[in-house]
Residue, then its C-alpha position, 0 to 999 in steps of 0.5 A: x275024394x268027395x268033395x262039396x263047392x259052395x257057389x259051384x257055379x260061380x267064376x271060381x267055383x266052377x273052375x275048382x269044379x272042372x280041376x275036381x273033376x279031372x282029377x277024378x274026385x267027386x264032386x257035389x256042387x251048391x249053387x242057387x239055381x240048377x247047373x246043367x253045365x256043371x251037371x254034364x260033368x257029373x256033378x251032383x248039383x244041390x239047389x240051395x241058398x247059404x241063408x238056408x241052415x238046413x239045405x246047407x248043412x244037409x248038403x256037407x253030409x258025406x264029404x271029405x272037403x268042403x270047399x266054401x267059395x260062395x259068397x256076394x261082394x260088393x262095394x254096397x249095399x245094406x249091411x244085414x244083406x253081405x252079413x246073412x250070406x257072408x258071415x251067417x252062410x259061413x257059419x251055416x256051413x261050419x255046421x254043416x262040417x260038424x253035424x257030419x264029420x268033415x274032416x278038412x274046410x277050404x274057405x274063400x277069403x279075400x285080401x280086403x278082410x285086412x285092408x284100411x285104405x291105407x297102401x299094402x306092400x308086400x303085406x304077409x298074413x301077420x296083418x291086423x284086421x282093420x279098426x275101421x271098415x271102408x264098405x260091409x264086404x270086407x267087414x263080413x268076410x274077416x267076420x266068416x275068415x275068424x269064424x273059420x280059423x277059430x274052428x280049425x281042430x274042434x271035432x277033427x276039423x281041419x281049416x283054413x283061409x285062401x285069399x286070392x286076389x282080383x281074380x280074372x280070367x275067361x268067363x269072369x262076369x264082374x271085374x272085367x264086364x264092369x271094367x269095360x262098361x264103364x270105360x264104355x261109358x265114359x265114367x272110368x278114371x284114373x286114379x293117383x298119379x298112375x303108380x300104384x302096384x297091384x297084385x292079382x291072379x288068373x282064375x285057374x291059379x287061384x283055383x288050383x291054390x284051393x285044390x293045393x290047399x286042401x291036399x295040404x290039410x291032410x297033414x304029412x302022414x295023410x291022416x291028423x290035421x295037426x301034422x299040416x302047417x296049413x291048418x288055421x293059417x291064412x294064405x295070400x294067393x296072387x301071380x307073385x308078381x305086382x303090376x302097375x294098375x292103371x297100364x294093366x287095366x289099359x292093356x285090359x281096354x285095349x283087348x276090347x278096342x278101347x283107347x287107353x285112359x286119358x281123364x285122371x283125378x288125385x286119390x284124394x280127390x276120388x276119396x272126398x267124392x267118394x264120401x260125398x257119394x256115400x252120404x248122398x246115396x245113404x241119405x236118401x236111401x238109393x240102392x244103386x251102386x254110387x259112382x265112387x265109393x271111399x273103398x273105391x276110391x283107397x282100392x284104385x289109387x292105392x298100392x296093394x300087393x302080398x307075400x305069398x311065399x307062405x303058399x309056396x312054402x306050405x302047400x306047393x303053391x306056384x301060378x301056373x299060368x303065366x299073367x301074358x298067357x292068362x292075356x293072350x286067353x282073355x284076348x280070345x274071349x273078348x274077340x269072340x261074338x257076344x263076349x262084354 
């Protein structure tokens, strides 16, 4: 199979990468700047950003899939910066699957695309996207995710939307670097009383959900996307089971040699700050990231777990790797020499 992955270089994107690779397809990978660990593996690597229409959709030709996992998140930052890449990069490729006749699209969405700050259990795809929106990262992807899904069957495109959740992992350079910083710096605090569930999901899961994904959009006799249940639909993606956060996240410092977390403030609480800390930064124009955000504020005192049985029914979908054997490899990062 010749397959093309959007941020190849990425933490996602190289591990769909790797899991291509070892199964012998071929492999083009988009990233923003050259790969030569990717290119070892002998992949075919085109230099190009998602703002770039025309490297984008010259890029897709001669694929089979197309996995679209690039994309900037964020808590902040100007709308017309996550709307270029999230939403115009998607549609680039969406272009880019016509104009060559790709016949299947994988895109990488995320869980927030339906959240409003409210507490999430065991939420199913049926999920309304928001009215309102607590930051622009969300609001760009549900824009990219309704693109994608709209086009699921117009010229022989075959589509849908993979959702993983708080994805970590070895290699991981945001959720856990950022994590640990802050807690290093004194600036991490528990928010709510302590209770809330989560879901998330260990970075070789989620990237065998894509692979699993876009064997499924072939459809039973392999030929009509029309036979897959898989086509237009949109899938949650986690460990499949919630843990509680705040003991998580301790068991997280605990690997890096940090003292479990002692400071705590209401969700409330942490939401006003987080609005006052919008305004602030909003009125004079800062562009470093504010302490608390009111997305922040919902995401950290706020249940959010989902139903992935949908994953499990349609495309086989089963985490892999275990949330105590994904610790137990994390732990051996975080004691290696240089590691965050």
């Amino acid at each position: 199979m010749d397959a093309v992955v959007t941020g190849a270089g990425g933490f996602l994107g190289r591990y769909i990468v790797e899991q291509l690779v070892a199964r012998g397809d071929r492999v083009c990978g988009i990233c923003r700047t050259p790969s030569p660990a990717l290119e070892s593996l002998g992949v075919r690597i085109v230099a190009a950003d998602l703002r770039d229409r025309e490297a984008i959709v010259a890029a897709c030709r001669g694929a089979e899939v197309v996995f679209h996992v690039a994309g900037v998140a964020g808590i902040w930052g100007p709308w017309q910066h996550f709307y270029a890449i999230n939403t115009l990069g998607t549609a680039h490729v969406l272009e880019g699957c016509r104009a060559h006749g790709v016949g299947r699209l994988v895109y990488t969405s995320s869980p927030s695309v339906v959240f409003d700050g409210r507490d999430q259990h065991r939420v199913d795809a049926s999920a309304p996207y928001p009215k309102r929106w607590l930051c622009h990262y969300p609001h760009s992807k549900a824009l990219a995710e309704q693109a994608v899904l709209a086009a699921n069957g117009h010229q022989r495109l075959a589509t849908c939307a993979v959702r993983p959740h708080l994805i970590w992992g070895p290699r991981d350079r945001q959720l856990i670097p950022r994590l640990l910083q802050r807690a290093r710096a004194g600036r991490l605090r528990r928010v709510g009383d302590g209770t809330n569930r989560i879901d998330m999901v260990y970075v070789e899961n989620a990237a065998a959900a894509h692979l699993q994904a876009a064997d499924a959009l072939l459809g039973r006799n392999g030929v009509h996307p029309s036979d897959s249940p898989v086509a237009g639909q949109a899938y949650f993606i986690s460990q499949g089971e919630p843990v509680n956060c705040w003991e998580w996240i301790d068991q997280i410092l605990a690997l890096a040699g940090i003292p479990p977390l002692r400071k705590s403030m209401p969700t409330r609480a942490a939401w006003a700050l987080g609005a006052a800390c919008e305004a602030l930064y909003a009125g004079l124009r800062l562009r470093s990231e504010p302490p608390m955000t009111r997305f922040l504020a919902a995401q950290l005192g706020r249940c959010h777990y989902f139903d992935i049985s949908p994953a499990e029914r349609d495309f086989g979908y089963q985490p892999r790797i275990s949330t105590a054997e994904g610790m137990r490899r994390l732990a051996q990062e975080l004691a290696s020499p240089g590691q965050p």
